[in-house]
ZADO-1210 file (C-alpha; in nm, 4 decimals, padded with zeros to 6 digits):
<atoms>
<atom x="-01.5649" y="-05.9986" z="-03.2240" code="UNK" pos="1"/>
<atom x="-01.7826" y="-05.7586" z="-03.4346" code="UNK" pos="2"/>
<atom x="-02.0422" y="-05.9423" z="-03.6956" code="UNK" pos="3"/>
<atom x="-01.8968" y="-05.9631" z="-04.0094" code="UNK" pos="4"/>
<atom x="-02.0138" y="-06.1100" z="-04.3473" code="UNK" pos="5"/>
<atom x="-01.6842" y="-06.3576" z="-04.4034" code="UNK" pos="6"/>
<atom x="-01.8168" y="-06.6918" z="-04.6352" code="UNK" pos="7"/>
<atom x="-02.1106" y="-06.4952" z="-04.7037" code="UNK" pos="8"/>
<atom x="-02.2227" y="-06.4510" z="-05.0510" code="UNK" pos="9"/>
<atom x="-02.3763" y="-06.1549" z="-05.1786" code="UNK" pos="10"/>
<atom x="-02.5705" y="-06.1163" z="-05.5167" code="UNK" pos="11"/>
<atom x="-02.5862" y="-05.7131" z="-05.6236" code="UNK" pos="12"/>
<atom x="-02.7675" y="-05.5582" z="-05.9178" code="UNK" pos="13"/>
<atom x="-02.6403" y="-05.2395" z="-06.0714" code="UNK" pos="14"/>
<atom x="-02.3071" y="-05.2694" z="-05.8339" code="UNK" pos="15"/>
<atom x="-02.0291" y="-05.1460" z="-06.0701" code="UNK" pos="16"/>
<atom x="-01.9802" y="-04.7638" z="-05.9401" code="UNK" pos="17"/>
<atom x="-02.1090" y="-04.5759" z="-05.6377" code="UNK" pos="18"/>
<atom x="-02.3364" y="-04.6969" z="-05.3683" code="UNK" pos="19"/>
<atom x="-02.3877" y="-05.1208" z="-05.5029" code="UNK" pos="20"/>
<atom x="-02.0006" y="-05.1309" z="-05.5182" code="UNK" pos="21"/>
<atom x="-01.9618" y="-04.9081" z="-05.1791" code="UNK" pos="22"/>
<atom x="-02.1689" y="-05.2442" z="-05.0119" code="UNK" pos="23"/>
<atom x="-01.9606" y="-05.4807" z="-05.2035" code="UNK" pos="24"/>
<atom x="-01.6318" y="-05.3434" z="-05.1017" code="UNK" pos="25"/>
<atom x="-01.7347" y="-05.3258" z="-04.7110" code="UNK" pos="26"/>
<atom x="-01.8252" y="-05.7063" z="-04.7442" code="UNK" pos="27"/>
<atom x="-01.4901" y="-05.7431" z="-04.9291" code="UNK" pos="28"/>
<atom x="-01.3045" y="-05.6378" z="-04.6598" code="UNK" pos="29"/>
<atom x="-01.4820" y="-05.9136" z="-04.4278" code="UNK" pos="30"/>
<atom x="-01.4128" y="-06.2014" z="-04.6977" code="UNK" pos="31"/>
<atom x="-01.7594" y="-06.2330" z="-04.8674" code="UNK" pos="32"/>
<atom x="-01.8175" y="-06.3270" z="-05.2347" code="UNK" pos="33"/>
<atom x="-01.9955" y="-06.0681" z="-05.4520" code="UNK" pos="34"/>
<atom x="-02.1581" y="-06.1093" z="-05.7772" code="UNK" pos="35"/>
<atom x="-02.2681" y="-05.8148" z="-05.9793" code="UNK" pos="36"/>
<atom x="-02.4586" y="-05.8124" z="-06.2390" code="UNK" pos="37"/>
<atom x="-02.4650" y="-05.4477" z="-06.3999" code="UNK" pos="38"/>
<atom x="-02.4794" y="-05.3147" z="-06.8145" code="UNK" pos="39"/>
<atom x="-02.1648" y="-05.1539" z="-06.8330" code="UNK" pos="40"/>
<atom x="-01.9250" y="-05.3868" z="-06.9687" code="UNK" pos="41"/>
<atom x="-01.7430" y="-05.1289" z="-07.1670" code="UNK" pos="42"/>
<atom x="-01.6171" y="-04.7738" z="-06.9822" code="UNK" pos="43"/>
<atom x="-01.8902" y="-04.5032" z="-07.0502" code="UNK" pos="44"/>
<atom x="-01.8200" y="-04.1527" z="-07.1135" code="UNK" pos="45"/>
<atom x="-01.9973" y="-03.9870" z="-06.8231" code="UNK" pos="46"/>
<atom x="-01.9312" y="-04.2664" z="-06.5556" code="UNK" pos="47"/>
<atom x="-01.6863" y="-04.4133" z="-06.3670" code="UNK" pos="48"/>
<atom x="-01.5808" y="-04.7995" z="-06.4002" code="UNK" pos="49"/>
<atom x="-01.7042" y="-05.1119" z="-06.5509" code="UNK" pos="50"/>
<atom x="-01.8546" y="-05.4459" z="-06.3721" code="UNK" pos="51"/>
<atom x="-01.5248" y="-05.5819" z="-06.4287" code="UNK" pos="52"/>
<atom x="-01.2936" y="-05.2928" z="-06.2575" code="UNK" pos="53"/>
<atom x="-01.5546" y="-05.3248" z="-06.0043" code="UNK" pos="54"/>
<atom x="-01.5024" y="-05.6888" z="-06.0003" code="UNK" pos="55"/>
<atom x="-01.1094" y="-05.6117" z="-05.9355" code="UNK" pos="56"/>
<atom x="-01.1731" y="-05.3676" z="-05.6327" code="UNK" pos="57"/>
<atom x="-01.3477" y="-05.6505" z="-05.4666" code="UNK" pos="58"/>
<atom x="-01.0523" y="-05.8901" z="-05.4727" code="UNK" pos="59"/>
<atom x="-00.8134" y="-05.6353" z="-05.3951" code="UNK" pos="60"/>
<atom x="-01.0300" y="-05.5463" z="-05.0585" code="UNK" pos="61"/>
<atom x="-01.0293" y="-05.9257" z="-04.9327" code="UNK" pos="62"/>
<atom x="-01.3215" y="-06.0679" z="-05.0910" code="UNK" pos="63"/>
<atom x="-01.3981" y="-06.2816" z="-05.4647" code="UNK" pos="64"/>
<atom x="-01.6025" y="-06.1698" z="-05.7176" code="UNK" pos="65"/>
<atom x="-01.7947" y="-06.2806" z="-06.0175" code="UNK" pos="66"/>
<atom x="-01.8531" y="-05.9918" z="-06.2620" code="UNK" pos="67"/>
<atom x="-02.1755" y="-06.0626" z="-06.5024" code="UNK" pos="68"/>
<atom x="-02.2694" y="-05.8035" z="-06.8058" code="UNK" pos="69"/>
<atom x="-02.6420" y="-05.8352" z="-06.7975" code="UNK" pos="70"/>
<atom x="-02.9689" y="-05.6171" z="-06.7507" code="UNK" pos="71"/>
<atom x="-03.2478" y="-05.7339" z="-06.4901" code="UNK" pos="72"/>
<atom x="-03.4812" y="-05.5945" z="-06.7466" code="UNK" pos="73"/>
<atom x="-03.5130" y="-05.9280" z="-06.8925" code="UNK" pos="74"/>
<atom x="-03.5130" y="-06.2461" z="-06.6328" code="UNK" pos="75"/>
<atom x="-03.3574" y="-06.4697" z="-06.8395" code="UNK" pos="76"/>
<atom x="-03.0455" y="-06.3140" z="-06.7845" code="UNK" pos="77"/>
<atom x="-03.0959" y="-06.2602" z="-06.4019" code="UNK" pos="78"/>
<atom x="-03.1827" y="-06.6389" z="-06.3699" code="UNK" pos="79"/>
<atom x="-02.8876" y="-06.7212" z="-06.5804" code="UNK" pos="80"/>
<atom x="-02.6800" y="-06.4330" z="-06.3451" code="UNK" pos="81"/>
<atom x="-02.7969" y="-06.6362" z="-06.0070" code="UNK" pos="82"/>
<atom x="-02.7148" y="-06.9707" z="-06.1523" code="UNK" pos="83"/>
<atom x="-02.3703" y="-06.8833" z="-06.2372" code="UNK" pos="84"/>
<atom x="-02.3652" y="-06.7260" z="-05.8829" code="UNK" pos="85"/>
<atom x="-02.4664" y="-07.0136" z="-05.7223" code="UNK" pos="86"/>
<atom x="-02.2353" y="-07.2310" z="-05.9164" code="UNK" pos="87"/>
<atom x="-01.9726" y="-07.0105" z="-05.8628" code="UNK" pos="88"/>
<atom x="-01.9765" y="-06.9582" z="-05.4847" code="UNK" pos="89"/>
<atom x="-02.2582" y="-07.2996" z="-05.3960" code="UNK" pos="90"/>
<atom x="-02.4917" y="-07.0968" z="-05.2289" code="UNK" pos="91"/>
<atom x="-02.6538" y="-06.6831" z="-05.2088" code="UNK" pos="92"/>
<atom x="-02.7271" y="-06.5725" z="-04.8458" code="UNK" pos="93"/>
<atom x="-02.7781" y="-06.1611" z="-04.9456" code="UNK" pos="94"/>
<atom x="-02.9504" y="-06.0277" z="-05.2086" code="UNK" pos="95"/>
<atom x="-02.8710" y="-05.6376" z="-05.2799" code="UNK" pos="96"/>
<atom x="-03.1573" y="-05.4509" z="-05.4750" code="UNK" pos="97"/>
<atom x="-02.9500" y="-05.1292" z="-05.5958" code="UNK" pos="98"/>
<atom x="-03.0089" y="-05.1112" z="-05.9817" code="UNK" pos="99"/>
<atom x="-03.1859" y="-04.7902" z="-06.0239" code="UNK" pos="100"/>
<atom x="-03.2963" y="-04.5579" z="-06.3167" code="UNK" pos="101"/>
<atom x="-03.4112" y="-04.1531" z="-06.2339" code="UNK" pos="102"/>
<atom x="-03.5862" y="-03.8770" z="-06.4365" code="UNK" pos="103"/>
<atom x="-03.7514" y="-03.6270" z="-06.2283" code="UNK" pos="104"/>
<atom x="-03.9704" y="-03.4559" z="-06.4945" code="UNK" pos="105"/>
<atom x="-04.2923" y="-03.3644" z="-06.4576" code="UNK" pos="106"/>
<atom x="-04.5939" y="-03.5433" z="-06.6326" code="UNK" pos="107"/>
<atom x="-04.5965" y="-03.3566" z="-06.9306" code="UNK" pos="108"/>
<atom x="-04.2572" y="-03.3272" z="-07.0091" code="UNK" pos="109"/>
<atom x="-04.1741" y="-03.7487" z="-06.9249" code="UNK" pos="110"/>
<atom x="-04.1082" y="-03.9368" z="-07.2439" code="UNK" pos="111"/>
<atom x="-04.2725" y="-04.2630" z="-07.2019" code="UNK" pos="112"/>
<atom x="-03.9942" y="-04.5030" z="-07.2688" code="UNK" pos="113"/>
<atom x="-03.8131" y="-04.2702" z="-06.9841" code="UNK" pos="114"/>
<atom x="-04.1223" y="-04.4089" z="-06.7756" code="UNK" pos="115"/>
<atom x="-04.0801" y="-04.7425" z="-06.8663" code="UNK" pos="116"/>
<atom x="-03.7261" y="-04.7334" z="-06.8394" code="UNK" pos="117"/>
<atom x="-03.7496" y="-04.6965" z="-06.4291" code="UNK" pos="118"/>
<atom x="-04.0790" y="-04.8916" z="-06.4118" code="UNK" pos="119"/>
<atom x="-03.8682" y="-05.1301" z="-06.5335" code="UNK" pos="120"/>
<atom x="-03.5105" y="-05.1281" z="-06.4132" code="UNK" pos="121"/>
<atom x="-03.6598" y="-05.0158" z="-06.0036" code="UNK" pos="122"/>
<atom x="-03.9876" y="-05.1710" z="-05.9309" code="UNK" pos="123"/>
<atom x="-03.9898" y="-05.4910" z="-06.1770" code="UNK" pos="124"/>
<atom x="-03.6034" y="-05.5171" z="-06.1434" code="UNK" pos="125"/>
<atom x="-03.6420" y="-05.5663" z="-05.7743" code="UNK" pos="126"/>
<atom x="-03.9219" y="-05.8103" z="-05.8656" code="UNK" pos="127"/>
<atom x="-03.7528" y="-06.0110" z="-06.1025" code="UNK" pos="128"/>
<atom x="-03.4080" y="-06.0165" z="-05.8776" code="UNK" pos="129"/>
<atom x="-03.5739" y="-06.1102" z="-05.5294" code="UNK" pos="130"/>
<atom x="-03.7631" y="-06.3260" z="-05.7241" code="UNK" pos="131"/>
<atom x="-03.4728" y="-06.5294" z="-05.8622" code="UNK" pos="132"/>
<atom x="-03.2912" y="-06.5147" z="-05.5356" code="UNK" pos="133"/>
<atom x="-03.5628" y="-06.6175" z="-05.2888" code="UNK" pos="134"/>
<atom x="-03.5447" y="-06.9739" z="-05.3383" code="UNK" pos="135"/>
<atom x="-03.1466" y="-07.0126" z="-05.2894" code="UNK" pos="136"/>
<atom x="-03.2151" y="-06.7636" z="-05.0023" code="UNK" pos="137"/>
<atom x="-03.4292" y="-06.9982" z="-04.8287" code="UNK" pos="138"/>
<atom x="-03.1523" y="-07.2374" z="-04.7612" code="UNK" pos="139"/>
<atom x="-02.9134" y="-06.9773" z="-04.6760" code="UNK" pos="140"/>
<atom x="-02.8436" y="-06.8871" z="-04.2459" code="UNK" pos="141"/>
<atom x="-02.9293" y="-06.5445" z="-04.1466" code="UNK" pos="142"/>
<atom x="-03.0815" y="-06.4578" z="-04.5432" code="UNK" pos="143"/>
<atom x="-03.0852" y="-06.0887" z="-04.6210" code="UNK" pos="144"/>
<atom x="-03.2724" y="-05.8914" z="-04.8773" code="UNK" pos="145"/>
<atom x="-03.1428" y="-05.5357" z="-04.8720" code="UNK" pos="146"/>
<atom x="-03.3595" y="-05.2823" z="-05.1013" code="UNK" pos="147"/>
<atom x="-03.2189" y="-04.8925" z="-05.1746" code="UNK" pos="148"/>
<atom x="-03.5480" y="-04.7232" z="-05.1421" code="UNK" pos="149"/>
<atom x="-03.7055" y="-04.4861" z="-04.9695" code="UNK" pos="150"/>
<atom x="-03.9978" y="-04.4891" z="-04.6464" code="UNK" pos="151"/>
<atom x="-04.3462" y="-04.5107" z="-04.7823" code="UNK" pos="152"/>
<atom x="-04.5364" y="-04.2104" z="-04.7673" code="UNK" pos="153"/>
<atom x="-04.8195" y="-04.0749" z="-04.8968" code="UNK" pos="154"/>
<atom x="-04.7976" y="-03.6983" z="-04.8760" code="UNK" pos="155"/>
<atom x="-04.8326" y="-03.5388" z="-05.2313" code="UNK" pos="156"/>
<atom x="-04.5391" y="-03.3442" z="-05.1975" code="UNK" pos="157"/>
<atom x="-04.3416" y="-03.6289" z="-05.2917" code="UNK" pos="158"/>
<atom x="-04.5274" y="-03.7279" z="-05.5923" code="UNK" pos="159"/>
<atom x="-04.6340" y="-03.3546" z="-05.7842" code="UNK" pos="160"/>
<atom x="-04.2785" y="-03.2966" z="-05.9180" code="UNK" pos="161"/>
<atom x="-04.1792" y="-03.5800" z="-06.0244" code="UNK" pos="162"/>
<atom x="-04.4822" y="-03.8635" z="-06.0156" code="UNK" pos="163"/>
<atom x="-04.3323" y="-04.1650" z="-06.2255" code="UNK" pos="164"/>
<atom x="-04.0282" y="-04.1503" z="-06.0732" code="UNK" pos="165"/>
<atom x="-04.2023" y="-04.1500" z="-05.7245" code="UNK" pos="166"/>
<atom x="-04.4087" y="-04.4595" z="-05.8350" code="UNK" pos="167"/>
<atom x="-04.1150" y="-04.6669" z="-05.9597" code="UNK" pos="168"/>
<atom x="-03.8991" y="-04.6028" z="-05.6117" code="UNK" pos="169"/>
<atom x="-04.1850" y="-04.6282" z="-05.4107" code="UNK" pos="170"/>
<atom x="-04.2640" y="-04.9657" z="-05.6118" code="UNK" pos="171"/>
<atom x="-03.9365" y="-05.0535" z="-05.5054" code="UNK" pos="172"/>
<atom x="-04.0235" y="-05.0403" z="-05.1174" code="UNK" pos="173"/>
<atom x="-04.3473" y="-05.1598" z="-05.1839" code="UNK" pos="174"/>
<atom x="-04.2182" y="-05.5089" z="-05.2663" code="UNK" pos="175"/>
<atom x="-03.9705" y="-05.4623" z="-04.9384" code="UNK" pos="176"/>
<atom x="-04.3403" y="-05.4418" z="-04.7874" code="UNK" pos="177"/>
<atom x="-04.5071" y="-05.7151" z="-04.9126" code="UNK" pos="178"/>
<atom x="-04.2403" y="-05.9597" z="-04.9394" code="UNK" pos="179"/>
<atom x="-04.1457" y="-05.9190" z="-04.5665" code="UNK" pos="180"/>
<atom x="-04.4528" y="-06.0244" z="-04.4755" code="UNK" pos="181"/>
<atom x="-04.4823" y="-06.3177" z="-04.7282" code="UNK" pos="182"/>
<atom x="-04.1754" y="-06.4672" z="-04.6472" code="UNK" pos="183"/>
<atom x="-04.1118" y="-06.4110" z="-04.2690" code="UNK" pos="184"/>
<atom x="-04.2101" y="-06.7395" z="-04.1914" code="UNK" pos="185"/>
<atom x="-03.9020" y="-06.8509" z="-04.4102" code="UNK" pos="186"/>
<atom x="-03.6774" y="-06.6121" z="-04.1703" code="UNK" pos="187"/>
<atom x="-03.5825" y="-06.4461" z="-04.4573" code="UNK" pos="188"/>
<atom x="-03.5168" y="-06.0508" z="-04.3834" code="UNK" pos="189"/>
<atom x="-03.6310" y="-05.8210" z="-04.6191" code="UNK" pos="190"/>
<atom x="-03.5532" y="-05.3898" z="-04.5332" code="UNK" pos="191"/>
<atom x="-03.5256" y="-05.1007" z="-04.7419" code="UNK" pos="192"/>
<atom x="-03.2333" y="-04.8318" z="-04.6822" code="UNK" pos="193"/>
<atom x="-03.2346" y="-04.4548" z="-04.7538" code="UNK" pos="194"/>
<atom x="-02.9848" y="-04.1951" z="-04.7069" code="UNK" pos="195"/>
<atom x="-03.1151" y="-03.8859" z="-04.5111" code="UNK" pos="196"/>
<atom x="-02.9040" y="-03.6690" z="-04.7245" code="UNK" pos="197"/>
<atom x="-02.7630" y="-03.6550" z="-05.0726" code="UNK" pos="198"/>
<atom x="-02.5281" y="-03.9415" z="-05.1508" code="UNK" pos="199"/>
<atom x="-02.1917" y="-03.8742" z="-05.3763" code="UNK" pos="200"/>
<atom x="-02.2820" y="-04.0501" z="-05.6857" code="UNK" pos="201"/>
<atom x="-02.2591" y="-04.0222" z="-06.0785" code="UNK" pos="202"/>
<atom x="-02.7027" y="-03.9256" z="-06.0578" code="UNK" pos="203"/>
<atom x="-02.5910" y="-03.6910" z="-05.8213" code="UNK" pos="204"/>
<atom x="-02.3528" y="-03.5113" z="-06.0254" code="UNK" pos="205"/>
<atom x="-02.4899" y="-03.5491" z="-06.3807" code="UNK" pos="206"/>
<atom x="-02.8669" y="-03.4786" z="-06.3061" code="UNK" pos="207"/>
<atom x="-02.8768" y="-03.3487" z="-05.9283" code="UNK" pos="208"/>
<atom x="-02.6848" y="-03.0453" z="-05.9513" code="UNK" pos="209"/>
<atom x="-02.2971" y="-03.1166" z="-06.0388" code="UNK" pos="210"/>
<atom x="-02.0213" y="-03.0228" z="-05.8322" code="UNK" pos="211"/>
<atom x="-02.2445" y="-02.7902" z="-05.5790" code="UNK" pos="212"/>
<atom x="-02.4958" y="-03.0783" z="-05.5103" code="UNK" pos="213"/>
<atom x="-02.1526" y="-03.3115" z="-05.4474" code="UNK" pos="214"/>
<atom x="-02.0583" y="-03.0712" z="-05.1959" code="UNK" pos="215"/>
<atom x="-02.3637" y="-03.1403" z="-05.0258" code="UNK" pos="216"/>
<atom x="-02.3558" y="-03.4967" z="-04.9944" code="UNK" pos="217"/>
<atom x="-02.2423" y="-03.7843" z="-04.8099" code="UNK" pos="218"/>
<atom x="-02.0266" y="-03.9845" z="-04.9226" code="UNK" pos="219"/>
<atom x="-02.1843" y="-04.3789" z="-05.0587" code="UNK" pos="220"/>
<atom x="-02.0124" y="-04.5410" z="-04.7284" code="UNK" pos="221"/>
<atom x="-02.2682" y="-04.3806" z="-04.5172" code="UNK" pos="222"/>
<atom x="-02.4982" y="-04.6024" z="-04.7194" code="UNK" pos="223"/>
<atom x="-02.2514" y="-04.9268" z="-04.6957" code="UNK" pos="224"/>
<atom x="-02.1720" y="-04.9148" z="-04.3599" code="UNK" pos="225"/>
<atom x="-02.5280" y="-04.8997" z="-04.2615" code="UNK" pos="226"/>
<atom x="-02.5830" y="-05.1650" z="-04.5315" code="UNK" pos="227"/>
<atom x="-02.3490" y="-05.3930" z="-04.3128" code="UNK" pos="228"/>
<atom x="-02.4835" y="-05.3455" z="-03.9831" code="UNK" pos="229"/>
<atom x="-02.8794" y="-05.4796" z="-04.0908" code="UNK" pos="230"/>
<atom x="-02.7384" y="-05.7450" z="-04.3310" code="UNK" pos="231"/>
<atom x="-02.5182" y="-05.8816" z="-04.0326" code="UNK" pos="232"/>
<atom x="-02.8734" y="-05.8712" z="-03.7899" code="UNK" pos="233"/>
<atom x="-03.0391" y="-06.2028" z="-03.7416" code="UNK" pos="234"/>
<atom x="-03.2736" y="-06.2002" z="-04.0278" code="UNK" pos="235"/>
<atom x="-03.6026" y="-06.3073" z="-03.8144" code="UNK" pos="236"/>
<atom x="-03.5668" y="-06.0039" z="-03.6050" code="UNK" pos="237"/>
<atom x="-03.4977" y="-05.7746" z="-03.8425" code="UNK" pos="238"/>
<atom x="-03.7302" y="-05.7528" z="-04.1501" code="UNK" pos="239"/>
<atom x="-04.0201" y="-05.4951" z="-04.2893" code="UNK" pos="240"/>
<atom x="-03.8197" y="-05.1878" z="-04.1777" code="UNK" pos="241"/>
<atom x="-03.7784" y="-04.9011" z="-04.3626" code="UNK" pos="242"/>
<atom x="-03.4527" y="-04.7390" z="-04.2449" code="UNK" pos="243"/>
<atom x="-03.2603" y="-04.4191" z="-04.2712" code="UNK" pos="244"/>
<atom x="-02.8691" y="-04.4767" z="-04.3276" code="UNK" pos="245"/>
<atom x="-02.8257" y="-04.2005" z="-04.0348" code="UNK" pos="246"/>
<atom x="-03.0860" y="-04.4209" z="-03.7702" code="UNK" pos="247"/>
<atom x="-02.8850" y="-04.7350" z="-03.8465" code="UNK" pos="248"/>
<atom x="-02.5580" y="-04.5724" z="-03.7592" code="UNK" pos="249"/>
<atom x="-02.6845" y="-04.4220" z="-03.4598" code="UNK" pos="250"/>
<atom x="-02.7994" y="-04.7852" z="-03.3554" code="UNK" pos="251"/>
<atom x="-02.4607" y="-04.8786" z="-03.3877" code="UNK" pos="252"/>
<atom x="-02.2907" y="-04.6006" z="-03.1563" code="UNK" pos="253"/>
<atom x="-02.1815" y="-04.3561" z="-03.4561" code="UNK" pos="254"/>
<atom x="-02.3468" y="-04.0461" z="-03.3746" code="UNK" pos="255"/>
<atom x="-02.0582" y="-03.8952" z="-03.5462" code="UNK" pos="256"/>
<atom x="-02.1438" y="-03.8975" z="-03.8663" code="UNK" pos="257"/>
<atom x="-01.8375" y="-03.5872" z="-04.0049" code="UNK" pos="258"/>
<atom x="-01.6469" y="-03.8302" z="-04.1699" code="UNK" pos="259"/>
<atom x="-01.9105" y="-03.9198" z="-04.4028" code="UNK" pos="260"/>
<atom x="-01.9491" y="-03.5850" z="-04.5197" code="UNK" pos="261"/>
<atom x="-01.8377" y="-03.5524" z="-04.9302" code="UNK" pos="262"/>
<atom x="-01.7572" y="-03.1907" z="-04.8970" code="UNK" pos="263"/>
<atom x="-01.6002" y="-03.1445" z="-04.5465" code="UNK" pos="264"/>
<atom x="-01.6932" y="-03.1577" z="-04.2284" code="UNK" pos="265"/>
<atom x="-01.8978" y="-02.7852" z="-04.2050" code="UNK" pos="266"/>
<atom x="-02.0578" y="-02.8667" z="-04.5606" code="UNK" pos="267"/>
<atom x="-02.3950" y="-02.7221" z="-04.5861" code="UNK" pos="268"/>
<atom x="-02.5820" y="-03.1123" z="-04.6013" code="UNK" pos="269"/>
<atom x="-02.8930" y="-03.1330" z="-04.8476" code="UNK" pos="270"/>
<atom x="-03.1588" y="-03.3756" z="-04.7628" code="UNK" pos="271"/>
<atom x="-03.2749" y="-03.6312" z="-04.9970" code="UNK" pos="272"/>
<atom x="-03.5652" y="-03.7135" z="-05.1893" code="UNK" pos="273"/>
<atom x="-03.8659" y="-03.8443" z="-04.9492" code="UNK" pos="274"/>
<atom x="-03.6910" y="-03.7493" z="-04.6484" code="UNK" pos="275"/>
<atom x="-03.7939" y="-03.3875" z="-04.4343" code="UNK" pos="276"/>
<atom x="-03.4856" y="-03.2681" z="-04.2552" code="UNK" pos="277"/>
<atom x="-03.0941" y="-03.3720" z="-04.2049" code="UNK" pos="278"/>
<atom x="-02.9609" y="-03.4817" z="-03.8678" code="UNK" pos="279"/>
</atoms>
């Protein structure tokens, strides 16, 4: 029988479109709870689906959901979004750290509340959300912390274009880093995940290039289904890694990876941010 997430209950932040509701409809399908907390409440102009039509994909793949309107900017209303989660579903065993903001300007030309904005939505948000977690987390079997960040590195070629941003994602895996450590006693896993190439989603298209940077993507269940495999790994033997969607999938036996592909099997496959080449 392959390892599968059934009972489980997973807490996501930001998981309303693209790669947080990607992970929450693969653990759907196995019969895991999901609570999302995410802002949009009401359907946005420029992107796709609300936390509640979100909420409804979940139960129609298998699983139950819990749809919250809130913004892990302020912990009140994450402490308030794990409570009802707990009451809801009596216990959290995964916590998904996908909310994300991104503005690649350059130093100059960065508005400071745009730098506060993913200060405070990537690096405190993860904070503030593994914070509230942790302690429901410790009583959970096999407890899973899964961050959407990239592999620490400090060449300047990831930081002269775009510095802020860089500091807020790397922020991100920073806590992955410390909080690993910190809590491993606890057997409580905490990994970051990165794509190796573009992923198909809303930043992608509206900031990243449009339709020509789609074509050059994978699509967000590369991310999930990699997602899957580490959060269904016994937690004491897998924590403090830094993986690459594409490494995980090879672990698995996929070495196939076509399928995936946004634009067709001979697209022309971009590389992400922080990462050197595709495979």
């Amino acid at each position: 029988m392959s390892p599968s997430l059934n009972g489980k209950t997973l807490f996501i932040s930001g998981g309303s479109r693209g790669i947080g509701l990607a992970i929450a409809l693969r653990a759907a399908r196995d019969g895991a709870n999901v609570a999302l907390i995410a802002k949009t409440g009401e359907p946005h102009p420029k992107l796709e689906g609300t936390v509640f039509t979100a909420a409804e994909e979940i139960v129609s793949a298998g699983g139950q959901a819990l749809p919250i309107v809130g913004d892990i900017r302020h912990e009140e209303q994450v402490a308030d979004a794990v409570a009802a989660t707990v009451e809801r579903f009596g216990a959290i065993d995964i916590c998904i750290n996908n909310a994300s903001a991104i503005n690649l300007s350059g130093t100059e030309a960065l508005e400071m509340k745009r730098y506060d904005l993913m200060q405070d939505i990537d690096t405190r948000g993860t904070f503030v959300v593994s914070q509230a977690c942790i302690p429901h987390l410790k009583k959970a079997d096999n407890p899973h912390v899964l961050t959407l960040s990239p592999p620490l590195s400090l060449d300047p070629k990831w930081f002269k274009g775009h510095v802020a941003y860089t500091i807020a994602k790397y922020g991100m895996s920073m806590c992955t880093l410390g909080m690993a450590e910190e809590f491993r006693d606890d057997g409580i896993a905490f990994n970051s995940l990165w794509p190796r190439t573009l992923v198909a989603t809303a930043a992608v298209r509206n900031l990243l290039g449009g339709d020509a940077a789609m074509a050059r993507s994978r699509k967000p269940e590369v991310v999930s289904d990699a997602a899957h495999a580490i959060l269904t790994r016994p937690s004491r033997e897998t924590t403090g890694n830094f993986y690459l969607c594409e490494d995980v999938l090879a672990q698995e036996g996929i070495s196939d990876l076509s399928a995936y592909s946004y634009g067709g099997a001979d697209a022309d496959l971009a590389p992400d941010l922080y990462v050197d080449e595709v495979e």
